[in-house]
C-alpha positions as CSV (number, residue, x, y, z in Angstrom):
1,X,189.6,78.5,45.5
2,X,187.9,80.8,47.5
3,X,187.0,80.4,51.5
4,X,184.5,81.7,53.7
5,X,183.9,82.3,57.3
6,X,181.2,83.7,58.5
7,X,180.8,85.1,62.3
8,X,178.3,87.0,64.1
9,X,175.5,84.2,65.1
10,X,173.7,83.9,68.1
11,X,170.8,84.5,70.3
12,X,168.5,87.6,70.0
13,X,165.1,88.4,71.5
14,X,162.7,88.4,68.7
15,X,162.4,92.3,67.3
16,X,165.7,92.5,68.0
17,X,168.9,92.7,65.7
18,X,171.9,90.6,64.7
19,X,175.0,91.6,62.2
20,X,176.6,88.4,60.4
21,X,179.7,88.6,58.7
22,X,181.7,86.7,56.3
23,X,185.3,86.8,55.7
24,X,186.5,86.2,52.0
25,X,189.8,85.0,51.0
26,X,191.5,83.5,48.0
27,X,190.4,84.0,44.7
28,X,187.4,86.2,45.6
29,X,187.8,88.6,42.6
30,X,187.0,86.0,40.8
31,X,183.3,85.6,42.4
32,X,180.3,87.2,40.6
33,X,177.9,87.7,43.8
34,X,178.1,86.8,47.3
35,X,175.2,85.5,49.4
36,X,173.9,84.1,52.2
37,X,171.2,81.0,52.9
38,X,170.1,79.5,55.5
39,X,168.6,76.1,56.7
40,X,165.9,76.0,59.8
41,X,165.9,72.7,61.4
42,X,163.6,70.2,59.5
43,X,163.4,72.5,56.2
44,X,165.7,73.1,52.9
45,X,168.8,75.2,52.7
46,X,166.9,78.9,51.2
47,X,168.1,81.5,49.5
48,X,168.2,85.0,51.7
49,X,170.0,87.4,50.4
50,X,172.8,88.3,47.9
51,X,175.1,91.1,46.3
52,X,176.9,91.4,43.0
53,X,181.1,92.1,42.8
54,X,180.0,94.7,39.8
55,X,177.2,97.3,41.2
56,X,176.9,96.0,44.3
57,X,173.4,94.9,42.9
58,X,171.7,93.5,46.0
59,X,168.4,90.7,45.9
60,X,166.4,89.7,49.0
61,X,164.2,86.9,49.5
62,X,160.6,88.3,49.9
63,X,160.4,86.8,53.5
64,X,163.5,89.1,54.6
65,X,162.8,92.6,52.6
66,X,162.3,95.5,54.7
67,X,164.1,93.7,57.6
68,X,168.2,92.5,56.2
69,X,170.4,94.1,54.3
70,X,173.4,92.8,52.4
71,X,176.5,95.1,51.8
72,X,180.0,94.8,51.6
73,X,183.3,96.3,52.1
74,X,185.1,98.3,49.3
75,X,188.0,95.2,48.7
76,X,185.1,92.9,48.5
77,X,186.8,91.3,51.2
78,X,183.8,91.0,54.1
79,X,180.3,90.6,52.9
80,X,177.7,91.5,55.8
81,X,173.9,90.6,56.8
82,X,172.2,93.2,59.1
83,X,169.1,91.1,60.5
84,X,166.6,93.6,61.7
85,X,163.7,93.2,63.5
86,X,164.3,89.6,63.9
87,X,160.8,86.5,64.2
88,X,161.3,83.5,65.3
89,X,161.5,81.9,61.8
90,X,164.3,83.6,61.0
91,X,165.8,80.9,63.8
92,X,168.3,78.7,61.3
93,X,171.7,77.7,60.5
94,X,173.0,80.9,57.8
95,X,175.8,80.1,55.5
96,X,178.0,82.4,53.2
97,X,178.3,81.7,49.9
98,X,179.9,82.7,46.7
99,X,178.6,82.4,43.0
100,X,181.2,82.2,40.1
101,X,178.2,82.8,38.2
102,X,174.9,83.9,38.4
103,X,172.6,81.1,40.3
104,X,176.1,79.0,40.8
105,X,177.2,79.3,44.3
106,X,180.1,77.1,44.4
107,X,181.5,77.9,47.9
108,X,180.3,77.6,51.3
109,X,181.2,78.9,54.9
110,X,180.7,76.4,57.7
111,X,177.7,78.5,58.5
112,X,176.6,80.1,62.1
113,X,173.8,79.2,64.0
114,X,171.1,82.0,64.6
115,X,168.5,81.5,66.9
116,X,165.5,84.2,67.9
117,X,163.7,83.6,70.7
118,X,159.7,84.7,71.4
């Protein structure tokens, strides 16, 4: 088993910046990638960004490049989201997750709510 809580939502001033984090525990060496989606009120739960246990290989969805960046720390323990340059639509609910696989995230954080005003 593995858990997640992430930490770090809020409210920002669109253009302005947020830092999520998510703590790991349990079995987390045991997870191929980390990520985190989100889920604006009215739409579907999307994809936004993840990062690989081996490489560090990170992917982005194309509506957050240039502006969020995944990392992590070296024990894999804490998995981060800078959110730069923040738009309204970035307003959402963002949840951690963890992939035992690629494309299978079978964990999930509660999730923290993000909200950027205009």
């Amino acid at each position: 088993q593995v858990q997640l809580l992430e930490s770090g939502g809020g409210l920002v001033q669109a253009g302005g910046s947020l830092r999520l984090s998510c703590a790991a525990s349990g079995r987390i060496f045991s997870s191929y990638a980390m990520g985190w989606f989100r889920r604006a009120p009215g739409k579907e739960r999307e994809f936004v960004a993840a990062i690989t246990w081996r490489g560090r290989l990170t992917s982005y969805a194309d509506s957050v490049k240039g502006r969020f960046t995944i990392s992590s720390d070296n024990a894999w323990n804490t998995v981060y989201l800078q959110m730069n340059s923040m738009k309204p639509e970035d307003t959402a609910v963002y949840y951690c997750t963890a992939a035992l696989s690629p494309g299978h995230y079978n964990y999930w954080g509660q999730g923290t709510q993000v909200t950027v005003s205009s």
